[in-house]
DRENROLUM-527833 format. One record per residue (C-alpha): residue in three letters; x, y, z. Coordinates in steps of 0.2 Angstrom, whole numbers, plus 5000, padded with zeros to 4 digits. Example, Ala and Ser with C-alpha at 12.3 -4.5 7.8 and 13.67 -1.06 7.14 Angstrom:
REM DRENROLUM-527833
@residuo->ALA; c1->5062; c2->4978; c3->5039
@residuo->SER; c1->5068; c2->4995; c3->5036
This chain:
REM DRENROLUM-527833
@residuo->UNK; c1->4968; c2->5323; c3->4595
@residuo->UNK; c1->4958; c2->5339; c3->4589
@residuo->UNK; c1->4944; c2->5338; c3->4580
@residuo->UNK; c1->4944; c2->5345; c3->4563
@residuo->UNK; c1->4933; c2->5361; c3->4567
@residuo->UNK; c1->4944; c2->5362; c3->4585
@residuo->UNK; c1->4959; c2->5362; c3->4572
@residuo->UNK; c1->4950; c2->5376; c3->4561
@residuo->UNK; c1->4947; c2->5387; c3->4575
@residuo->UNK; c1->4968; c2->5385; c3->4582
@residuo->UNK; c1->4972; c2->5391; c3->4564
@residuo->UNK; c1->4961; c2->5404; c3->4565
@residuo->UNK; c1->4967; c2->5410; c3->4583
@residuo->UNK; c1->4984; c2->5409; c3->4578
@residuo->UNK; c1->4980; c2->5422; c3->4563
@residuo->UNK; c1->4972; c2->5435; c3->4574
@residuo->UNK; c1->4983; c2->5433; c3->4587
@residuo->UNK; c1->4998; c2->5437; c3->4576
@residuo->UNK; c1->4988; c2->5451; c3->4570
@residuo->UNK; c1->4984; c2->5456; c3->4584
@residuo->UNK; c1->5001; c2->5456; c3->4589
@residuo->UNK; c1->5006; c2->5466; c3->4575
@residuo->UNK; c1->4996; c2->5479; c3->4574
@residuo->UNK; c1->5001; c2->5484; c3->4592
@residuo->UNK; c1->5020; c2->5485; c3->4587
@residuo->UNK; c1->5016; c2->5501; c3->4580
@residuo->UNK; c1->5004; c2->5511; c3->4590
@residuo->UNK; c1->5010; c2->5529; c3->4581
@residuo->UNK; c1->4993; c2->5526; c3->4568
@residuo->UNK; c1->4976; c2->5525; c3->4576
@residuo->UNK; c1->4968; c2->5514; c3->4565
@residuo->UNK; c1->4985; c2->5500; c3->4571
@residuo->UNK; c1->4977; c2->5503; c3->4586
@residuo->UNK; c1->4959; c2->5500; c3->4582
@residuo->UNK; c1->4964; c2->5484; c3->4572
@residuo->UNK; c1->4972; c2->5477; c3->4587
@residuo->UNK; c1->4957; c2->5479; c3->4597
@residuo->UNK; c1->4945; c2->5471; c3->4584
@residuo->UNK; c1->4959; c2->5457; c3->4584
@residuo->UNK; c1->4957; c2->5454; c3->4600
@residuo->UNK; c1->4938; c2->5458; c3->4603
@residuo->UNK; c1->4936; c2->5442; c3->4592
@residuo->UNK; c1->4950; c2->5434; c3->4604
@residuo->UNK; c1->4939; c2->5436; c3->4620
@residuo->UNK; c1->4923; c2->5436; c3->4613
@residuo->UNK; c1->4924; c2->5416; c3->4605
@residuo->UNK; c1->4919; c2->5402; c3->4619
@residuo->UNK; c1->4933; c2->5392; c3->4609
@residuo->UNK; c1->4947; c2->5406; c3->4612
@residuo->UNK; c1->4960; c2->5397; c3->4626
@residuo->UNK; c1->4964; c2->5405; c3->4642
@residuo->UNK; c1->4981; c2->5409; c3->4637
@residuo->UNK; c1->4976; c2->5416; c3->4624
@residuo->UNK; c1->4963; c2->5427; c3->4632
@residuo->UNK; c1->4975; c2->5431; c3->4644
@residuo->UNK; c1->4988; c2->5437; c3->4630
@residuo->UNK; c1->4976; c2->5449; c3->4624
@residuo->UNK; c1->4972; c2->5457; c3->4640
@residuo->UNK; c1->4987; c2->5459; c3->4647
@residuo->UNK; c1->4993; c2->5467; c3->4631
@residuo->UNK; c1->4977; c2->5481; c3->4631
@residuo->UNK; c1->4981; c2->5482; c3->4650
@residuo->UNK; c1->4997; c2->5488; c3->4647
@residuo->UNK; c1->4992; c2->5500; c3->4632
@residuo->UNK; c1->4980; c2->5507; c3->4644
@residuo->UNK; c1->4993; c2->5509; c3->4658
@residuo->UNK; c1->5004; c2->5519; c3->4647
@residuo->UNK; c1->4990; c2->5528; c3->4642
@residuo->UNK; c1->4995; c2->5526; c3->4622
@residuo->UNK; c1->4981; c2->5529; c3->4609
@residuo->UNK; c1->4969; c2->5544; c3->4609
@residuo->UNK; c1->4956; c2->5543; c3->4619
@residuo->UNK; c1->4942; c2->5537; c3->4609
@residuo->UNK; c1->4950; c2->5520; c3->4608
@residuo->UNK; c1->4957; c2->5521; c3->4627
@residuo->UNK; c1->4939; c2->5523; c3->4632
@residuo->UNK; c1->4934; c2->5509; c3->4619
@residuo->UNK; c1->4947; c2->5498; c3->4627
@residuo->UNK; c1->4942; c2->5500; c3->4644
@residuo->UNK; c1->4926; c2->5495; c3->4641
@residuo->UNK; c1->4929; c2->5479; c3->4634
@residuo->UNK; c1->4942; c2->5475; c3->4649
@residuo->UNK; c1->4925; c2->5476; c3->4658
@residuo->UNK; c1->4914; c2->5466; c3->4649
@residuo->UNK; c1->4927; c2->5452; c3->4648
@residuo->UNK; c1->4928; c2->5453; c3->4666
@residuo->UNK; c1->4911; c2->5451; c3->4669
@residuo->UNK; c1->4912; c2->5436; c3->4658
@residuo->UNK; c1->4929; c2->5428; c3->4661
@residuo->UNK; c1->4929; c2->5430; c3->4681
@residuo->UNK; c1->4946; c2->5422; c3->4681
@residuo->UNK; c1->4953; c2->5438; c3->4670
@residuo->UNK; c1->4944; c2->5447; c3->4683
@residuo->UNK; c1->4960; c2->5452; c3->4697
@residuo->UNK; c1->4969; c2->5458; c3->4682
@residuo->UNK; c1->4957; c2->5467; c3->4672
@residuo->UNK; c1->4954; c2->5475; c3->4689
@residuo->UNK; c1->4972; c2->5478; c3->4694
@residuo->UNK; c1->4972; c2->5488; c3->4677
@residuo->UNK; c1->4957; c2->5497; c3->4678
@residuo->UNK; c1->4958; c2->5505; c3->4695
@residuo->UNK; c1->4972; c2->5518; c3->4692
@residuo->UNK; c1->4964; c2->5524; c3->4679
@residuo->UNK; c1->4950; c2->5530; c3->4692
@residuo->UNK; c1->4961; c2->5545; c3->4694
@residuo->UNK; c1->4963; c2->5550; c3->4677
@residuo->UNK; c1->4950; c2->5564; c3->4673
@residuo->UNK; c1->4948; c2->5558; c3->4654
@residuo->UNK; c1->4945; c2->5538; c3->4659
@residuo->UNK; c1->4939; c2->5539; c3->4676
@residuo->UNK; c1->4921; c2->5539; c3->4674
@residuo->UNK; c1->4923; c2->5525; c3->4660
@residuo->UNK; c1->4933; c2->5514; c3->4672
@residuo->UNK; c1->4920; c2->5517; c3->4687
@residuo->UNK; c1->4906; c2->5512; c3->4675
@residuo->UNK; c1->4918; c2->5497; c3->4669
@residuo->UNK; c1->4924; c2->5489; c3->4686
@residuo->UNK; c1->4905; c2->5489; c3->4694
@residuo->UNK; c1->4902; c2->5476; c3->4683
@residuo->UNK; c1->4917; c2->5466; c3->4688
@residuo->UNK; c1->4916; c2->5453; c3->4701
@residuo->UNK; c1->4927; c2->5456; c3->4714
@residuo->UNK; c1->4928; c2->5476; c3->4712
@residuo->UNK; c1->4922; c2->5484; c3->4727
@residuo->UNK; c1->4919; c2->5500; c3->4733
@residuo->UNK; c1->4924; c2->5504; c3->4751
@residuo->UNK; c1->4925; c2->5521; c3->4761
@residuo->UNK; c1->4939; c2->5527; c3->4758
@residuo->UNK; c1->4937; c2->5525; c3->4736
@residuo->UNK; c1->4921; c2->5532; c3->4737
@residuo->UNK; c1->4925; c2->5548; c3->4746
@residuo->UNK; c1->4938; c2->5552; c3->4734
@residuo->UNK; c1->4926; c2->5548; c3->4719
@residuo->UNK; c1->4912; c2->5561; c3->4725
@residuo->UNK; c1->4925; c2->5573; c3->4728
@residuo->UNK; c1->4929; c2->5571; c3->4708
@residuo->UNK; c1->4929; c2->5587; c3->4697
@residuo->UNK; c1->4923; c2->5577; c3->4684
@residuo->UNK; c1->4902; c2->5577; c3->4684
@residuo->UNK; c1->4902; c2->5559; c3->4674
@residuo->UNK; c1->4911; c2->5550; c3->4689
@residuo->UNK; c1->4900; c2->5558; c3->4702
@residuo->UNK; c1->4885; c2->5555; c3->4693
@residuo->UNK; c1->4889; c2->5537; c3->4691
@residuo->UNK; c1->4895; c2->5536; c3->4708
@residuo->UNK; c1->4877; c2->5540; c3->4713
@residuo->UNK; c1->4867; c2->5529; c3->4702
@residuo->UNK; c1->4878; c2->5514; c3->4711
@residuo->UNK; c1->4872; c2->5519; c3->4730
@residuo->UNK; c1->4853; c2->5522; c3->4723
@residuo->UNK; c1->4857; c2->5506; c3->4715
@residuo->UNK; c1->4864; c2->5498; c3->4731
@residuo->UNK; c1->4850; c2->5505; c3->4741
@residuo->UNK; c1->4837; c2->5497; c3->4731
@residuo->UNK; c1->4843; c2->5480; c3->4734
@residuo->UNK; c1->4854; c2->5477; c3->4719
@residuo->UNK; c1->4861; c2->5461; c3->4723
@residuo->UNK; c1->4876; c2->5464; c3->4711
@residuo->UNK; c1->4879; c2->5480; c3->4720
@residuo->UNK; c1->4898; c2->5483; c3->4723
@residuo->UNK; c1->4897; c2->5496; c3->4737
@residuo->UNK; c1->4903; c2->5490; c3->4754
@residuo->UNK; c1->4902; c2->5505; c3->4768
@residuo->UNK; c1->4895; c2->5507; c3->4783
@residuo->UNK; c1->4877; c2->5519; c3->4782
@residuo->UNK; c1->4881; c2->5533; c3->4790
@residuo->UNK; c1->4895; c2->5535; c3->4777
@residuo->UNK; c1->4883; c2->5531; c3->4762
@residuo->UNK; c1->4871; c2->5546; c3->4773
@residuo->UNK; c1->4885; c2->5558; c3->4772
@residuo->UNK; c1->4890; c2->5557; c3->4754
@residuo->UNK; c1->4872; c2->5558; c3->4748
@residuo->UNK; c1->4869; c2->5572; c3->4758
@residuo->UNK; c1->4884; c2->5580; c3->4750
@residuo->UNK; c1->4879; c2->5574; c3->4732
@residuo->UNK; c1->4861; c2->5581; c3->4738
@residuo->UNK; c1->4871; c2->5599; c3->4735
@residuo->UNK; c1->4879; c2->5595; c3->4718
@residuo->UNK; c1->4878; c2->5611; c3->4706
@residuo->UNK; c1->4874; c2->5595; c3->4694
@residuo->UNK; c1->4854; c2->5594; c3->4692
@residuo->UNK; c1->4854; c2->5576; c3->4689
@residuo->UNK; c1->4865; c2->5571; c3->4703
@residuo->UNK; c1->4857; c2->5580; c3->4716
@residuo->UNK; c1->4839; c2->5573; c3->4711
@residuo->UNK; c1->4846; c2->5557; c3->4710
@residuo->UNK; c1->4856; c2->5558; c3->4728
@residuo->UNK; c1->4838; c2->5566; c3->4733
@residuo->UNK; c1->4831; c2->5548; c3->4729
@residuo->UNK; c1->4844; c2->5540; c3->4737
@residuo->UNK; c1->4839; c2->5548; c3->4752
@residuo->UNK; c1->4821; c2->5541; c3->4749
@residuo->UNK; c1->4827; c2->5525; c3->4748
@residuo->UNK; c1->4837; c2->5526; c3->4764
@residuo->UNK; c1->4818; c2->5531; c3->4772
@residuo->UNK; c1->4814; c2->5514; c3->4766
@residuo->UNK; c1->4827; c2->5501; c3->4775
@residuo->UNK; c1->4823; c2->5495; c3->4790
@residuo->UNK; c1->4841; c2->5491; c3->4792
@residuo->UNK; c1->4848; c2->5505; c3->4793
@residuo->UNK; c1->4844; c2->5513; c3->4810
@residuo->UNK; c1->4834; c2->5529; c3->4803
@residuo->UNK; c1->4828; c2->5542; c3->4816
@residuo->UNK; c1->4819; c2->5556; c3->4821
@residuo->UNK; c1->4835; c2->5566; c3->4821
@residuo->UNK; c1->4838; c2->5557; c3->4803
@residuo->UNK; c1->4823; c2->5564; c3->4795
@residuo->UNK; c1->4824; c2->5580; c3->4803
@residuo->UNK; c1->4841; c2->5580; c3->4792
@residuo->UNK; c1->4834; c2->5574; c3->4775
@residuo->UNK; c1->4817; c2->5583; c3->4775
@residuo->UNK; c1->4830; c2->5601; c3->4777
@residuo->UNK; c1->4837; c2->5595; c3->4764
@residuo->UNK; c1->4824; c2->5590; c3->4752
@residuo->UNK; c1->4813; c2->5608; c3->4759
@residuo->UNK; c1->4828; c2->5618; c3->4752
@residuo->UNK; c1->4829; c2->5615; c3->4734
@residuo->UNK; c1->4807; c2->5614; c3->4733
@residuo->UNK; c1->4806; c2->5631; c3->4722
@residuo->UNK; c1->4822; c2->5626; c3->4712
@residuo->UNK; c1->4822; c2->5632; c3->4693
@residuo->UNK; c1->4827; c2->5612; c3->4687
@residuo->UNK; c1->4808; c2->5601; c3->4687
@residuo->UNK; c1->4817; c2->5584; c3->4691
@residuo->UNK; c1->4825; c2->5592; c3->4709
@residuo->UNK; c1->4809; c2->5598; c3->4713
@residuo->UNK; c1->4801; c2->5582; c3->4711
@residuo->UNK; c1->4815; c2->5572; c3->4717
@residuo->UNK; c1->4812; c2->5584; c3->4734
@residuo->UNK; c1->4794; c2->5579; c3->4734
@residuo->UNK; c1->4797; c2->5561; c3->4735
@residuo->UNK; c1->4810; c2->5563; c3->4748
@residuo->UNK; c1->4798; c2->5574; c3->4759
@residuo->UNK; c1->4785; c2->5561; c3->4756
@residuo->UNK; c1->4798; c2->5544; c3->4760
@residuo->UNK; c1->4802; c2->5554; c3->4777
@residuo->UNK; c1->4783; c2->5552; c3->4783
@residuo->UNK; c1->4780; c2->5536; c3->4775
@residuo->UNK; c1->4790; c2->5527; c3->4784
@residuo->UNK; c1->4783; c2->5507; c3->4781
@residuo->UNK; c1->4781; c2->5499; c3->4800
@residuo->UNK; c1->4787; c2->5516; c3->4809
@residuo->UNK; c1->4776; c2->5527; c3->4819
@residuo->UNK; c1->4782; c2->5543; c3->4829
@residuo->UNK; c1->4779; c2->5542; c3->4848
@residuo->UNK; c1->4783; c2->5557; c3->4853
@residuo->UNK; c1->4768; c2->5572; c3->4853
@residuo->UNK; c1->4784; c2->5583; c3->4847
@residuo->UNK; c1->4788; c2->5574; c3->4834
@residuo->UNK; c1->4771; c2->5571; c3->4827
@residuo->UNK; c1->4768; c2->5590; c3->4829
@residuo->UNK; c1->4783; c2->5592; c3->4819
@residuo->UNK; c1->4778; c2->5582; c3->4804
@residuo->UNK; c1->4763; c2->5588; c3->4803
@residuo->UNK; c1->4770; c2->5605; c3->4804
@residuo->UNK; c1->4784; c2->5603; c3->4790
@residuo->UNK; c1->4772; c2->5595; c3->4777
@residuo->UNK; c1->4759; c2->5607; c3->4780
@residuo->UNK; c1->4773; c2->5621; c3->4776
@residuo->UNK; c1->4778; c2->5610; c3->4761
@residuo->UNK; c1->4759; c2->5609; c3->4753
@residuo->UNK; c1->4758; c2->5630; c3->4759
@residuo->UNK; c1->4773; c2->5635; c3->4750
@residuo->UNK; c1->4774; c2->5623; c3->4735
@residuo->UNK; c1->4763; c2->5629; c3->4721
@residuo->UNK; c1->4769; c2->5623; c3->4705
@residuo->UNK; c1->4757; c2->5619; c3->4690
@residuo->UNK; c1->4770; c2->5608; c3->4683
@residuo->UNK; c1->4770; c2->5595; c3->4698
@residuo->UNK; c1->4754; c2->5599; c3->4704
@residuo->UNK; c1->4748; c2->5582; c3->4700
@residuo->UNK; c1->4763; c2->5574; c3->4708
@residuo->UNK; c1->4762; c2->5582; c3->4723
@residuo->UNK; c1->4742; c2->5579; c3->4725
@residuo->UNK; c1->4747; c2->5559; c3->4724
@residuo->UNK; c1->4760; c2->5565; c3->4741
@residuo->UNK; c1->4747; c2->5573; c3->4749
@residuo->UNK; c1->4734; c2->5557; c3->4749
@residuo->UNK; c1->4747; c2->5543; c3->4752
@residuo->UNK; c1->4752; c2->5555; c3->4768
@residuo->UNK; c1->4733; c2->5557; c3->4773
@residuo->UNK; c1->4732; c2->5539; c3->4773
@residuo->UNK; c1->4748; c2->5538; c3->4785
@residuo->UNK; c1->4741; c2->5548; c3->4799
@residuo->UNK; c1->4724; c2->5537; c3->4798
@residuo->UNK; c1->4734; c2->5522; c3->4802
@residuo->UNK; c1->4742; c2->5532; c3->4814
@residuo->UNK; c1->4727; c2->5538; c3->4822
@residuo->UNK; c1->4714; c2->5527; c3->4819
């Protein structure tokens, strides 16, 4: 038998589910459609709520969002909470996912859904997904699409990103060349981070790749992706527990960063680049010494 506050809360769930139910019969008025959503917000969000129940509601926001019905303030707004009663209900998770990942190819929801999914146990994000997302129009998806490698790469044990290394190479070098700022100095710092596994097989040949890249954008007109490029020239040399063998290659380090402190005077980073300059020092008197 329920107990008399167990019996209060049934009562209740019945009303909003009803109202819930109602409000979604006619989905020509926005505020119907706003309603519904508060409706079942308070569904999902109550410990007490039944799986059912739970299960009810997101089905039905599934299938609203599948037929793309509502304007996009509320689409977006509905997509989110699908997310974060993933994250929460991990038994909801397969179908909030199932709903979620078409919507990766809509230019309006796509960089909503991405941000919504990487939060969903079970989501992951394999080659052949993330090759289409940073070949995205859309500058949100691919600036997201970043964050989650750097986030990845610097052991984010939530991360969803399943690909081999040299893949995760290769898109950030071609994020690296984004006409977006933000992305490329944020891909710039993925290539830092990659300096900094041990894991990942990194090589002369490797370094000579990223320190190109990073050198290229040094006199850019954007502050962060000159800094951004600093710290990636700097990762290549710092390498923790790695020492280059060959006279050649030590020749060549010594040569690029000396080309980098030559060419790169730039009040605004001055200071930034100075901290650089000492930590390499101290590298080549570990090497030497």
């Amino acid at each position: 038998m329920l107990s008399g506050e167990q019996s209060l809360w049934r009562i209740m769930e019945n009303f909003l589910l009803d109202g819930f139910n109602r409000h979604l019969k006619d989905c020509s008025e926005p505020q119907h459609l706003f309603r519904a959503l508060g409706s079942g917000e308070a569904l999902l969000a109550n410990p007490n709520s039944s799986d059912s129940v739970r299960r009810v509601v997101v089905d039905a926001i599934g299938h609203l969002l599948g037929r793309r019905e509502g304007d996009i303030l509320f689409l977006r707004y509905a997509v989110k909470l699908l997310g974060d009663v993933a994250a929460l209900h991990g038994a909801l998770a397969h179908s909030v996912i199932s709903f979620l990942l078409p919507l990766l190819d809509d230019k309006n929801l796509s960089a909503d859904a991405l941000s919504a999914l990487a939060s969903v146990e079970g989501f992951l994000l394999d080659e052949h997904l993330l090759l289409s997302l940073a070949s995205s129009p859309q500058i949100s998806v691919r600036s997201r699409l970043v964050k989650l490698l750097v986030r990845s790469l610097d052991g984010d044990k939530r991360s969803v990103v399943v690909i081999q290394p040299h893949v995760m190479i290769r898109v950030l070098l071609g994020l690296a060349e984004d006409v977006y700022p933000l992305i490329r100095a944020n891909a710039m710092d993925g290539l830092a981070s990659i300096c900094r596994k041990d894991d990942l097989g990194f090589n002369f040949q490797m370094a000579r790749c990223f320190y190109d890249c990073a050198s290229s954008v040094l006199r850019h007109d954007d502050e962060l992706i000159r800094i951004s490029a600093i710290r990636s020239v700097h990762a290549v040399y710092y390498l923790r527990k790695m020492k280059w063998t060959h006279a050649r290659d030590n020749f060549w380090m010594q040569y690029s960063f000396r080309q980098v402190v030559m060419k790169y005077i730039d009040l605004h980073v001055f200071s930034f680049l100075t901290f650089y300059i000492k930590k390499y020092v101290q590298l080549f008197q570990k090497v030497y010494a």
